[in-house]
N, C-alpha and C positions, 0 to 999 in steps of 0.2 A: 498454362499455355501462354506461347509468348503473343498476346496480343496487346497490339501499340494504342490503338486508339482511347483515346479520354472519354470519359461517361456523354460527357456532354457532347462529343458527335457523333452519338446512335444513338441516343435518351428518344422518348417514344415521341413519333411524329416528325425526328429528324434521321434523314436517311433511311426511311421506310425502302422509298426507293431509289435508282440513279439512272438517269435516262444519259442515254449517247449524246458525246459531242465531241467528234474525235479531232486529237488536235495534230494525234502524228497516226502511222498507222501501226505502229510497233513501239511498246514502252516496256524497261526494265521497273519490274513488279513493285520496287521499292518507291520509284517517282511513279506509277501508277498509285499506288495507297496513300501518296503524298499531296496529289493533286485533285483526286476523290475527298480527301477530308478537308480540302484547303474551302473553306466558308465563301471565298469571292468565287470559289469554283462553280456557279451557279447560276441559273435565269428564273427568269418571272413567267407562270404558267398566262399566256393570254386569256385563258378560260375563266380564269378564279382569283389572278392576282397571288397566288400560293407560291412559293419557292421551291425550285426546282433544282436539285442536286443532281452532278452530273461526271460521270466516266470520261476517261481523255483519250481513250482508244480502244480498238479490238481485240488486239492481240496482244499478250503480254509474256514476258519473257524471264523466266525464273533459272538465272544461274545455277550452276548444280557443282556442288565441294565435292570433288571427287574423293579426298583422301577422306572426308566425314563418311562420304554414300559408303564406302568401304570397312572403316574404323568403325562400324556401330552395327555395320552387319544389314544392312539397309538392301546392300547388293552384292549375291554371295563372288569370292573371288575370282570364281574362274568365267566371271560375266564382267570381269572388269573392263575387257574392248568392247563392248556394248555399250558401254557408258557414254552418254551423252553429252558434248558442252553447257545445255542450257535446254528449257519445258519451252516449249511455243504451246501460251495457249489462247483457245480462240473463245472469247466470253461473247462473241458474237452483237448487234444490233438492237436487240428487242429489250434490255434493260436487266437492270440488276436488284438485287435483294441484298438485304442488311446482312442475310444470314450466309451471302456467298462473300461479300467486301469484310466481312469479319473472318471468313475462311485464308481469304486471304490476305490476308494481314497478317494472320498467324504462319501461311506459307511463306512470308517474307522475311520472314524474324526467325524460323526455325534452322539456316542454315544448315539441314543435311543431319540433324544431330539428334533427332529422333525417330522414329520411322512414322507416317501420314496411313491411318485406313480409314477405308471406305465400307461400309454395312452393305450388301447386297439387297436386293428383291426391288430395286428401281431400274429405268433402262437411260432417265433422263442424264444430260450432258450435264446439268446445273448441280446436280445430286453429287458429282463425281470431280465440282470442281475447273470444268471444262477439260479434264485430264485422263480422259478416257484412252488415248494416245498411251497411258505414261501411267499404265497400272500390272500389278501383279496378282493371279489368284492366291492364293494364298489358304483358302479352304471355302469358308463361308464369306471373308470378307475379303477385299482386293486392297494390295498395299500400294503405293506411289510408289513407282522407282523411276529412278532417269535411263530409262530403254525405253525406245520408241517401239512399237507393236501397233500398227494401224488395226482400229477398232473395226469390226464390222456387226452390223446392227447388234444385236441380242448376244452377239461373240466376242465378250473384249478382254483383255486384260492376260498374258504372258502365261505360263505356267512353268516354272522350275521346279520340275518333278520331283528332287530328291525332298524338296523343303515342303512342297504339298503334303507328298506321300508322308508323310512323318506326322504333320498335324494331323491329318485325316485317323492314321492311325493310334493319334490319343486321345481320337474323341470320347464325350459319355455317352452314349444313347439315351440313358435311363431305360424307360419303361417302352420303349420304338418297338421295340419286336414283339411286345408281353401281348398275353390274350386279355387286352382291354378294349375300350371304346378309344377311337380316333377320329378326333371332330373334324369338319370341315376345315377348319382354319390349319388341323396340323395337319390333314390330306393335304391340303394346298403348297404349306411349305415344302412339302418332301419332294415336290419339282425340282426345286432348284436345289434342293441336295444331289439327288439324282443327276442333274444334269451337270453339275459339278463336278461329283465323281465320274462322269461319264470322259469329261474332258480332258480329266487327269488320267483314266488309265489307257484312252486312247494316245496320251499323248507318250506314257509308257512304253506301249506298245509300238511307236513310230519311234522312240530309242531304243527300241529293243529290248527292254525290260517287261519279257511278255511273262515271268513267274510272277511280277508285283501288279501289273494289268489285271491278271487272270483274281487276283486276292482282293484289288478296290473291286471288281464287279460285282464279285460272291460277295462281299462285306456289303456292299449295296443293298443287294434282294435281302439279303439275312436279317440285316435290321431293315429295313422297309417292305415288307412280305407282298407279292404282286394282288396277294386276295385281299391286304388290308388298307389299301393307300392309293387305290384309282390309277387314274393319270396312263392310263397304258399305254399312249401313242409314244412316252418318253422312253420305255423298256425297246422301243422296236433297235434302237440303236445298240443296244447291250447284245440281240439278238446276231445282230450283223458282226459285233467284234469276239464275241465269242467265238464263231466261222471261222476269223480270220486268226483266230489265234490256237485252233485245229481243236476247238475243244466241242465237237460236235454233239457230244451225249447231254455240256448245259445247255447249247444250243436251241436243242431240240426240246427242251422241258420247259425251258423258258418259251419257246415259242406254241407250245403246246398249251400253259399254262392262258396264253394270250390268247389264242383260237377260242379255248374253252369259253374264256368271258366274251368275246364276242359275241360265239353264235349263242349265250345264255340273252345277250340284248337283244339278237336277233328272232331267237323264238319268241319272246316277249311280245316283242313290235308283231311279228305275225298274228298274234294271235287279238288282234284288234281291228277295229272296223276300217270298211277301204280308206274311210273319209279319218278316222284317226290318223290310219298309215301317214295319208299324205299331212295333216299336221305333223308328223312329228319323220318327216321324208329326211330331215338334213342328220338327226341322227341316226337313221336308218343306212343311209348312204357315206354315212362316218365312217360305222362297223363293217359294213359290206368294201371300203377301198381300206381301212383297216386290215380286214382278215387278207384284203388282195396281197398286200403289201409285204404281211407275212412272209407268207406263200413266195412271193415273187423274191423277199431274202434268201430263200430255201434256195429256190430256183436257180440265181446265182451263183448257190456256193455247191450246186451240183447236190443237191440231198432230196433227190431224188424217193428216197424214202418214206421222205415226210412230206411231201407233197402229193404221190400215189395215193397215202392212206387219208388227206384230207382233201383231195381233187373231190369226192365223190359228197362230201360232208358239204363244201363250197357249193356243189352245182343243187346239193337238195335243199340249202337256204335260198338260193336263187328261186327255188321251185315256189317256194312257199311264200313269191311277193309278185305272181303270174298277173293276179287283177293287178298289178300297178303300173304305170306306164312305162315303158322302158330307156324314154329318154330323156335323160334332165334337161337342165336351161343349155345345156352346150350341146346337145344332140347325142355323148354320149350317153351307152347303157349305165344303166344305175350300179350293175356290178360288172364290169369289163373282166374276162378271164385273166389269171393270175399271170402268164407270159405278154401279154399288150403294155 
């Protein structure tokens, strides 16, 4: 990795961290790493007398090689007018870390000629670089590319379907779908697979590639099975694109499969004291706008069907939580009918 810096200006105790002192408001990232390592670059903590290393501005500015972003395959060709002159990035006021001025240092030196990933399962800006702006999914991890894509919270980072869809499709599962034990830690991961491949074949399916849409969703459930890996509020959105992409009979099994675990929490909770109920009210009322929510995709996409046969299933869990009060902290009911 191309990183510039000498042992001795991050050796331990130096440059742990770099606090603001901005001298412009916008610097090209090369005299930004210039001026962070420059030793006179510094003040004296009033506190302690200790040395205090210091940033020269907030934003910083990383030219972008077009003919490199191209030539190495960084940015596929027919995204070549999206291509950027140059990263605006905002590293923001609150201070910096060795482990980000080492990041970039190596973004300064890398001129465009290898490709930058990022490891998912964090949401922070400092994780990514301050380049959240200026990322690609990619599968599980998000690449840097020079196309701007405004981040929005939990949703960041471009999707070029054909290059997704390709990883996604060599990946290994291993043992995902096997009748084994599935611990906490790897229920937990299967979120953001899930939400992953959610993005990508929606985004399919907004170019019209509703036969590869309809193959990431089933590849989904197939290896992450809805009975072995929780998380159900994340499948509700599978339930919706399936609708939309006229495939009503997975629709429907998926969303049946979802009812089913519900109302199994739901009898559960019933069958416990009033004064339990109310401990455990926020789960209760999870499952209860849960199963609504279902229902209410049904409702939507006109499937009428499957709401007839589970109208009556809804109003008899409703039945079975009479002793509880019926209005939460906001004065709605606890289960609002599935059209509201």
């Amino acid at each position: 990795m191309k990183i510039t810096m000498p042992h001795q200006k991050y050796v331990y105790g130096t440059r742990d961290a770099l606090y603001p002192n901005f001298l412009k408001d916008t610097l090209d990232i090369k005299d930004f790493i210039k001026l962070a390592l420059n030793d006179k670059f510094t003040a004296e903590n009033p506190d302690n007398g200790q040395t205090m290393y210091l940033y020269p501005s907030r934003y910083i500015r990383v030219p972008v090689n077009k003919e490199n972003v191209l030539k190495y395959g960084i940015v596929a060709p027919e995204d070549a007018d999206k291509i950027v002159d140059e990263l605006i990035l905002d590293v923001g006021e609150n201070g910096l870390y060795k482990a980000q001025l080492a990041m970039l240092d190596q973004l300064a030196n890398n001129d465009w000629k290898r490709p930058v990933y990022f490891s998912g399962g964090s949401f922070n800006d400092e994780d990514y670089l301050y380049a959240k702006n200026y990322l690609q999914l990619d599968g599980l991890t998000y690449k840097l590319v020079p196309i701007y894509t405004k981040a929005k919270g939990m949703d960041f980072g471009r999707i070029h379907t054909e290059t997704m869809y390709k990883n996604v499709m060599k990946w290994d599962w291993g043992n995902m779908n096997k009748d084994i034990y599935h611990d906490p830690e790897t229920r937990r991961n299967t979120l953001g697979y899930r939400t992953n491949l959610y993005r990508l074949a929606d985004s399919l399916f907004v170019e019209g590639k509703k036969q590869k849409a309809e193959t990431i969703l089933d590849l989904s459930l197939e290896k992450m099975p809805v009975n072995d890996y929780g998380f159900y509020a994340s499948l509700l959105d599978y339930v919706d694109l399936y609708y939309q992409l006229n495939k009503t009979e997975k629709a429907q099994n998926l969303a049946g499969a979802l009812l089913t675990k519900f109302k199994e929490y739901l009898d559960y909770y019933a069958g416990l004291s009033l004064q339990q109920k109310y401990q455990e009210f926020d789960q209760i009322e999870r499952n209860f706008l849960l199963y609504r929510e279902v229902l209410k995709i049904a409702t939507d996409h006109n499937d009428n069907q499957l709401v007839d046969e589970k109208m009556d299933e809804f109003k008899s869990l409703m039945d079975k939580y009479s002793d509880m009060l019926q209005d939460d902290m906001q004065g709605e009911p606890i289960a609002p009918s599935p059209g509201k």
